[in-house]
N, C-alpha and C positions, 0 to 999 in steps of 0.2 A: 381710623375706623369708619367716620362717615364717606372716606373718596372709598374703602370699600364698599361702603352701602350704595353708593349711588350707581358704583358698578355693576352690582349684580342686578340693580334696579333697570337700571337701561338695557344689559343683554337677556333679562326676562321680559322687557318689551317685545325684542324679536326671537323668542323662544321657540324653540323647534324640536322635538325629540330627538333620541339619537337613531329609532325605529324608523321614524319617518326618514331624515336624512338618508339612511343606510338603502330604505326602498327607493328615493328618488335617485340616489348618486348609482347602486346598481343597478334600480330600474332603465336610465336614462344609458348607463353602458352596456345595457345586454339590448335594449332596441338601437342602439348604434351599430355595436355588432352587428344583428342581425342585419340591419339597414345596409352596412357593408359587405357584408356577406350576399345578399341578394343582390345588388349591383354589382359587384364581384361576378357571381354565377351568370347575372345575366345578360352581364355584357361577356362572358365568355360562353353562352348558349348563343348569345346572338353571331358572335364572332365566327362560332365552330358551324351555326346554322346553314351564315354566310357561304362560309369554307364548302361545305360538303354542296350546298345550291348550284353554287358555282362550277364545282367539280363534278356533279350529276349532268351540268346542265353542258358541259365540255362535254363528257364523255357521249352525252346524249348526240351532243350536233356529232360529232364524230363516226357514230355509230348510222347516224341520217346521212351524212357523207358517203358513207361504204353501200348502205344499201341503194342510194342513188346511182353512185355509182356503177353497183350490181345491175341494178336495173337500167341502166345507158346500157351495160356490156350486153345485157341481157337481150333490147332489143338491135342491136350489132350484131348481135348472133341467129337473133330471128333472120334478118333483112337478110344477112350473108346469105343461110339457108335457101330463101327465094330465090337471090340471085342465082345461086348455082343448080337450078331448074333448066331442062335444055328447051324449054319450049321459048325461053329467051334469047336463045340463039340457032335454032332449027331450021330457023325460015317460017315459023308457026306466023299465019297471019295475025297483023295486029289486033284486029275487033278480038280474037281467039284471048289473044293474049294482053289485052285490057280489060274485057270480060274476067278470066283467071285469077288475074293480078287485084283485081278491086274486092274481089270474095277473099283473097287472103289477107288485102290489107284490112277489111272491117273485121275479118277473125285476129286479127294481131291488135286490135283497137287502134290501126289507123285510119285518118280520114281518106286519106286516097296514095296509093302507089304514082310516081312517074320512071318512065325510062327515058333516060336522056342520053344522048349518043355523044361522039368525041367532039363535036362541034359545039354541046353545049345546050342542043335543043333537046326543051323537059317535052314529053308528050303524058299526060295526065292520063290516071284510069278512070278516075271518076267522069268527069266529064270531056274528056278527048282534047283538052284544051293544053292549047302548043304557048311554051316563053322560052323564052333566049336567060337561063342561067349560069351562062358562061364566067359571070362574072363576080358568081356567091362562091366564097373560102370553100362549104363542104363539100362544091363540084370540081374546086381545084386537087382539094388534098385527097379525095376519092379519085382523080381522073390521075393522081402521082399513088395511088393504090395504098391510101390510107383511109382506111375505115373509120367512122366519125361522126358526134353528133355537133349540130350547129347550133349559134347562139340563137336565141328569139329574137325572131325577124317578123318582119310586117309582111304577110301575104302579098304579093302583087295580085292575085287574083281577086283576093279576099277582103285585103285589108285588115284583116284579122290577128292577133300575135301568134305563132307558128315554130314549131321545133320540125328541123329536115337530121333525119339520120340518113348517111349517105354510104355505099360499099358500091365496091367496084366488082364489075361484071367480067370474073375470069372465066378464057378458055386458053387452053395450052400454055399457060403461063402469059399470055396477054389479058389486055384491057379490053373488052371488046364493048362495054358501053358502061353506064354510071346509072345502079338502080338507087332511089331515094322514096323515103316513106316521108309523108307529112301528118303532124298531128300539133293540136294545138297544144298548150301550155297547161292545160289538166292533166297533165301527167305528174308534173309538179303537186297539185294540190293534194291528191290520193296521197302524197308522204307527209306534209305539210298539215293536212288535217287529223292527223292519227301520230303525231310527233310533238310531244309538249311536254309538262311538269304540272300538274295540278290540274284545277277542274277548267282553270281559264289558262292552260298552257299553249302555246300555239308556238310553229314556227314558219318561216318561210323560205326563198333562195331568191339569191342575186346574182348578175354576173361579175364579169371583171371591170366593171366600170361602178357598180353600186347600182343597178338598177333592179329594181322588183322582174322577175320575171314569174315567181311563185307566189303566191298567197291567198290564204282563204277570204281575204273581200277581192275578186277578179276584176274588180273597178282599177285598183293600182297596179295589178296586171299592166291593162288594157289602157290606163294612161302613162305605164312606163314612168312611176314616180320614182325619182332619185333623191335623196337627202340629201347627197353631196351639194345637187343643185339646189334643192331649196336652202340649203343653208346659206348660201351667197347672198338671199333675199331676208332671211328671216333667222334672226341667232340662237331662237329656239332649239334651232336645228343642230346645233352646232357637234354638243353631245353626241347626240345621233351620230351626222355625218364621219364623227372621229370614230367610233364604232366601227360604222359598216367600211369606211374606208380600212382599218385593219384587215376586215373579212375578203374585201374586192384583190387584196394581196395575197389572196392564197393564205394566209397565217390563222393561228390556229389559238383561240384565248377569251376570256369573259371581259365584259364590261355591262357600263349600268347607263342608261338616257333617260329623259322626260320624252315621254308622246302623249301627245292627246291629254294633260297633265295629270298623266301617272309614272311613276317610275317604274323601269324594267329592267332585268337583268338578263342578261343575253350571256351565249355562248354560243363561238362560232367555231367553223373547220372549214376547207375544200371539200369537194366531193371528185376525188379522184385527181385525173388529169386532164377535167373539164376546165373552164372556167367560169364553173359556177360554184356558190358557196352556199352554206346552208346557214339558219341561227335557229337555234332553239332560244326561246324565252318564256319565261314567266314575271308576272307582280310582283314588287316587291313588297307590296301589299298582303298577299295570301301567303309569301315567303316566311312573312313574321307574325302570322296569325297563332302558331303555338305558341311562337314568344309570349304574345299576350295572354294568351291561356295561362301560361307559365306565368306569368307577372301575378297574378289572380291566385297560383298556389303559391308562390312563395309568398304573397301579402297574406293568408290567411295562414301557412306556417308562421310566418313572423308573427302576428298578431298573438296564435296561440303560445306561440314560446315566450313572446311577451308577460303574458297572464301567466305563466307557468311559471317561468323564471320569477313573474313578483311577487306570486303567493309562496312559492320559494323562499324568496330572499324576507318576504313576511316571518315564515313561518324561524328560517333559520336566526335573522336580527331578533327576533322577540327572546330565544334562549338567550341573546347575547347583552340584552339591552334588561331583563327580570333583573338579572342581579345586580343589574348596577341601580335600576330603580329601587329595588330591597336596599342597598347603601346610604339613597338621598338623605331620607330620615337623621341618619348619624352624623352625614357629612353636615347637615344643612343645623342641628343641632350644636357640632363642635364648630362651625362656622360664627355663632351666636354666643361663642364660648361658654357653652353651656354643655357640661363634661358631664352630665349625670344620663349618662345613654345605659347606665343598669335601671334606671326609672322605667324605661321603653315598654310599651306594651307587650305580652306574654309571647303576641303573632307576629310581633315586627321580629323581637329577639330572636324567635325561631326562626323565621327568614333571613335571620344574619346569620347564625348560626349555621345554615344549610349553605349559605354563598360562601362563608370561612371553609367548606368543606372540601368546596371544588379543587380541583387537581389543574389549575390552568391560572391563564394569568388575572381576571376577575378574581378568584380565590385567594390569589398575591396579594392583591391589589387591597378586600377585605382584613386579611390580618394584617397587612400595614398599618390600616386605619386603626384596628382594633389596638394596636400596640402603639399607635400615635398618640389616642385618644387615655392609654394608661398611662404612655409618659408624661402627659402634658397634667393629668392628674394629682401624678405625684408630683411632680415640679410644682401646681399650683400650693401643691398641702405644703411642700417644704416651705415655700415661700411665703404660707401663711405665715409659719412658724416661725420665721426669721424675722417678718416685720412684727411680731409679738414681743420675738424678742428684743427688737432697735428698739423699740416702743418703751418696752420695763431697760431698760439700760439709759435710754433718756429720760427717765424719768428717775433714777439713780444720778443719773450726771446733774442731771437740775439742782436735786440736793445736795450735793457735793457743792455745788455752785453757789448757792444761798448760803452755807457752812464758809465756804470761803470768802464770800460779801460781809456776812457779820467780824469775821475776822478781822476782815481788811477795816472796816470800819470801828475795831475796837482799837484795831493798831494806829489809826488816824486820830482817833480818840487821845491817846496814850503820849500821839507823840505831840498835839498841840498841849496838852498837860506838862508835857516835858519843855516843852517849847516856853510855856507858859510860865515855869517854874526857872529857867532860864533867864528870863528877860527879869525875875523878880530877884534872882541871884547878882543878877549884873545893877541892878537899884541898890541892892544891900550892899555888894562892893562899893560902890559909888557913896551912898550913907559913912561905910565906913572910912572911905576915903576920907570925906568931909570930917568924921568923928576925928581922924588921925590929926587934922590939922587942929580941930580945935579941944585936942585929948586935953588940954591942959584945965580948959574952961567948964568943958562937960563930959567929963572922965564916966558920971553914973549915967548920960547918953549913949555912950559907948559901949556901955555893959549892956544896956536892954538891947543896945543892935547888935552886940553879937548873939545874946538868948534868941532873937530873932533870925538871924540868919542862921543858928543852930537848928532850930523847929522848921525851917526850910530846906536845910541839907538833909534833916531826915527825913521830910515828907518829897524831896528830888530823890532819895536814894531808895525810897519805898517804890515812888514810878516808875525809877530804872529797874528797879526789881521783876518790876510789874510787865513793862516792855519787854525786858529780857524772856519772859514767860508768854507773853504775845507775839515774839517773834519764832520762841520754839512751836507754840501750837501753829503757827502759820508754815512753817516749816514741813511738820506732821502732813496736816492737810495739801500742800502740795505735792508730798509724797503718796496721800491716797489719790490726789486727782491724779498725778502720772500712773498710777495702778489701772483705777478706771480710764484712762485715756488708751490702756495697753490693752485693758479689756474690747474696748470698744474699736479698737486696730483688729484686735482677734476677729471679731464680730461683721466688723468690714470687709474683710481680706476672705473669711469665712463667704458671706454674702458675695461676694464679686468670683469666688469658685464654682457657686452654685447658679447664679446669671451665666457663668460661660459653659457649664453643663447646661442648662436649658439652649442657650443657646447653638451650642452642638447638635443636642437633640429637633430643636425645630431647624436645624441647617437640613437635618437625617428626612425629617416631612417634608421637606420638598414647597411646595406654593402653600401647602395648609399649615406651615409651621410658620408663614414669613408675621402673620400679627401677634402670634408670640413669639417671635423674636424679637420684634420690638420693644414689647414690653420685657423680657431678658435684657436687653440694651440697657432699657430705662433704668432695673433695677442693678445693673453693673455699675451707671454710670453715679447712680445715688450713690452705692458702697465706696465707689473712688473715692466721690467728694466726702462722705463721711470718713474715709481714710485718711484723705487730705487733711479734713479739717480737724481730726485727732492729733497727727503730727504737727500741727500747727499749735495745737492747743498744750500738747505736749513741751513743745519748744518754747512757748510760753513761759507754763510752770516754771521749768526747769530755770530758766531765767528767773523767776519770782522767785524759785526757793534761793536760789543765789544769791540775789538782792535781800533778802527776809536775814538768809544766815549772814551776808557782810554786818546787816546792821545788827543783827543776835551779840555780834561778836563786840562790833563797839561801845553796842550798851555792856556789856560783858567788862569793859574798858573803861566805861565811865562811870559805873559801881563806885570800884574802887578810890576813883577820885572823889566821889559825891562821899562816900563813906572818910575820907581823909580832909576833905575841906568838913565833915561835920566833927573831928578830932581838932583840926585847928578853931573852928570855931570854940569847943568847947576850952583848948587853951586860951583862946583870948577871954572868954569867962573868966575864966582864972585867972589871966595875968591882967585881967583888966582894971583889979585895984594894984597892980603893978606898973601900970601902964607908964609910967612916969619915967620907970627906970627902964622897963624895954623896950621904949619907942621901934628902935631899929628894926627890932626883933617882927614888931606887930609890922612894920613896912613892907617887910622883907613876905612875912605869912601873907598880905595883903596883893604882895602882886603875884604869887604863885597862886592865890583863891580867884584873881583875875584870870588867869591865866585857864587856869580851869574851868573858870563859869566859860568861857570861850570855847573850849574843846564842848563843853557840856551843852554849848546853844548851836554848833556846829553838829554834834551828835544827833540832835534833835531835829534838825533841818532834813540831815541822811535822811531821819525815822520819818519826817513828813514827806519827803520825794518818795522811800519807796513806798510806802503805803500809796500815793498818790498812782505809782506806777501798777501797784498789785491789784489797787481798784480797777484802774486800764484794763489789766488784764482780765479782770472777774469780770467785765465788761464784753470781753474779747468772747469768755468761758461760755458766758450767758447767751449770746449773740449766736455761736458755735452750734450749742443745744439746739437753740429755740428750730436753726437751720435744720439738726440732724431728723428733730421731729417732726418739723415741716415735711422731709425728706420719708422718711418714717408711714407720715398719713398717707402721704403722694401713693408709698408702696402698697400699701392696703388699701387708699382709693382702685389703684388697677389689679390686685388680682381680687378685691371685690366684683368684678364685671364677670370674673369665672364663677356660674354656677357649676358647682358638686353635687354629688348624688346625695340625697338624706343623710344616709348611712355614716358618710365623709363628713356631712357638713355638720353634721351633730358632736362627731368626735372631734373636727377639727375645733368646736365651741368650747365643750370638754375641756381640753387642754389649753387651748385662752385663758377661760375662770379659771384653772388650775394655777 
């Protein structure tokens, strides 16, 4: 009982409801969830963001490719047009026809027309000015009658960076010279600056080597910055360079660099069957700026489903957790063994009464108790009733036991009297012996010893009488203690049926039956020993009455002789003024009264061993009792600990006094 008290002592130290627990164990898994759930989402918003960025940002460059391209074909088809003007092959004087030529290249947005003849020599419209370009790709592949734009080149005039579109000047199906348009590399920017993804989207072109040839700062134009080569100096680059080198191969696909240390996401394509390429990119910065927005709704969803979800799981644990609180009371009551739970206040009853109602397992769970709490009731009353009854049944045996002590002690009595009257028997032979020898001298000595040993044989044959009647009452009373001993087996064996029902039944209560089950144990284990110590006490008896009736029997036995030696003695009376002539006679009577004082001091010995023995035993009786009552008090020390209701505990008094 106390290692239970110190248990419930210590886990009411760290006590915690079952409400509380219920909110913090679901509280703590619906914001995991959640938590998961948003990371979940938002690594697959980021992913799909990603995805689609990228595939805007492809199809965009692709799209910059085509109209690039459009616009290459576009002024090829302008240039062709002029070419096939006859005033370029007429004979039309030149000034005529550089004059001409300079008004259609500023309407076409070039900076200046030249015509260059099969030799190679440009003659300029703008300014008249003659170069030997015999040796630039777009005057070869034009002078073999392929029409063409050329990479950006450094002006020899200029100095400046420059795109030549070049078409060949047919008549009759000949080459009759190579007209070329010049304009610089703003033609690039116009797509480059209106082609992007967001508010800072931008893109540019490279050639087949990686080098800028487009872009909105005209500074890397105009210094012909390559990545490929800065990244040979600086690893920065390196990112990059693998980038744009993909793009310088014509191929077509996204990738992601540090510049200027921000990250960028690019998508690249060719633009026809230049070789030049295009990237669209954008931040990736501004790419996951919804993300963040998004991070912001789902923290403020999560947050509210938090609070929802706990005034939730609030509201739902508290249905779940009233009725087990409405139980504490009873539980914590039969905990205390304290069984009077019909005493309970008018409100608490009624709240138990309403939780026995329920249709769930709380509802189970209250008529359990309620039917724990009856069984353990009536087991407590029975078991009043039981140690009421060891109690008056020991208290019956006791007397038995004192009944049987005086016995014993009257029989001990009885047989040192016998013993006594023996040893005076065996003097009086001894007397008479001596009388025999000197029958002749004191014949009237003779006569007073046998008067004398006559008033002795009757007061020997009165004792044995007397013994004979102390062994039957000893006898009797053995016979009632084996009754009560049978009674008190009943009583035991009783007792030890109704411990292993209790028993059963706090098996049936589960953890709140286990401290009366103990005390079930306890009082099983008492009835044993009271059982035990009945058949012990029994086998006893039974023994004594056996012992009691052998020696019944031999005083029974030596009656007779005590009554026949006081006939001989009364003959020697008589023949004692004969004595003369029946010496023989008196010899002969004299060792047979020997003979029998001997069985009669043998007799008496029997009578003092068993008496001696039967005291033992009322010894044993005594000792037996005093245990069962010990056992007895023990019992009603512990179901003492069970308070009852008034009601019980009044009736159970009742029948006590009764």
């Amino acid at each position: 009982m106390n290692i239970l008290r110190q248990s419930t002592q210590q886990s009411r130290r760290g006590f915690r409801t079952l409400q509380t627990s219920m909110i913090i164990v679901f509280g703590a898994s619906t914001a995991l969830i959640l938590l998961m759930t948003a990371v979940i989402l938002l690594h697959h918003v980021r992913a799909t963001l990603t995805d689609e960025t990228e595939e805007s940002l492809l199809e965009l460059a692709q799209t910059a490719g085509v109209l690039m391209n459009d616009r290459f074909q576009d002024m090829i088809t302008s240039l062709d047009s002029v070419s096939r003007q006859d005033i370029l092959t007429d004979g039309t004087p030149w000034a005529e026809i550089s004059e001409n030529l300079q008004d259609q290249a500023e309407a076409l947005g070039y900076d200046t027309f030249g015509l260059v003849d099969l030799e190679g020599i440009n003659r300029r419209t703008l300014d008249q000015a003659v170069t030997d370009v015999s040796d630039r790709d777009y005057y070869r592949l034009a002078r073999r009658g392929q029409p063409n734009v050329s990479e950006v080149l450094i002006s020899r005039a200029t100095g400046e960076p420059i795109m030549i579109v070049a078409v060949p000047v047919m008549r009759q199906g000949e080459i009759q010279s190579v007209l070329i348009g010049v304009r610089d590399t703003r033609v690039f920017e116009t797509l480059v600056n209106t082609v992007g993804i967001g508010e800072r989207g931008y893109s540019y072109v490279i050639n087949d080597e990686g080098t800028i040839v487009g872009h909105r700062d005209h500074k890397l134009v105009q210094e012909r910055w390559n990545a490929m080569d800065e990244a040979r100096s600086n690893p920065d680059y390196r990112e990059m360079a693998r980038v744009l080198g993909h793009a310088a191969q014509r191929e077509s696909g996204t990738g992601r660099y540090f510049y200027q240390g921000e990250e960028r996401l690019m998508g690249y394509a060719p633009i026809g069957e230049t070789g030049f390429s295009v990237l669209v990119g954008s931040y990736w910065h501004d790419i996951i700026a919804p993300l963040r927005l998004l991070q912001f709704i789902f923290a403020g969803v999560a947050i509210a489903g938090l609070l929802l979800g706990t005034a939730t799981i609030a509201v739902v644990s508290r249905t779940i957790t009233k009725p087990i609180t409405d139980l504490v009371p009873v539980v914590e009551k039969i905990a205390r063994l304290d069984l009077s739970v019909r005493d309970l206040a008018a409100h608490e009853i009624s709240r138990m009464e309403s939780v026995r109602l329920r249709r769930d397992e709380i509802g189970e769970m209250a008529r359990s108790i309620a039917k724990m709490e009856e069984s353990l009731r009536d087991s407590v009353t029975r078991v009043q009733a039981v140690g009421i009854a060891v109690t008056g049944k020991t208290e019956e045996l006791a007397d038995i036991e004192r009944l049987v002590s005086q016995g014993a002690g009257q029989m001990t009595t009885v047989a040192e009297e016998l013993s006594q009257g023996s040893s005076e028997q065996a003097a009086s032979v001894e007397e008479v012996s001596s009388a025999m020898e000197e029958m002749a001298a004191n014949i009237r000595q003779s006569a007073d010893n046998a008067e004398a040993t006559e008033k002795i044989a009757l007061e020997s044959s009165q004792k044995a009488q007397q013994s004979g009647q102390a062994a039957a009452e000893a006898v009797e009373a053995m016979r009632q203690i084996a009754d009560k001993i049978g009674i008190i087996e009943d009583i035991a064996r009783e007792t030890n049926m109704l411990s292993l029902n209790a028993a059963i039944e706090a098996a049936r209560a589960g953890e709140q039956g286990k401290g009366f089950a103990v005390v079930a144990a306890q009082v099983r284990k008492l009835a044993e020993n009271s059982a035990s110590a009945a058949r012990e006490i029994g086998t006893l008896s039974a023994r004594s009455m056996e012992t009691v009736q052998n020696a019944g029997e031999l005083l029974d036995e030596t009656v007779p002789g005590i009554r026949k030696t006081a006939d001989l003695v009364q003959e020697i009376t008589a023949s004692a003024r004969e004595m003369s002539a029946g010496a023989r006679q008196v010899s002969e009577a004299m060792v047979q009264l020997d003979t029998m004082v001997q069985q009669n001091a043998a007799a008496a010995e029997e009578v003092a061993s068993t008496s001696e023995d039967q005291s033992g035993q009322t010894e044993n009786l005594s000792l037996s009792t005093r245990e069962l009552r010990s056992q007895a008090q023990s019992l009603a020390e512990v179901v003492s600990r069970f308070t009852l209701s008034a009601e019980l505990h009044s009736q159970s008094k009742d029948d006590h006094e009764a």
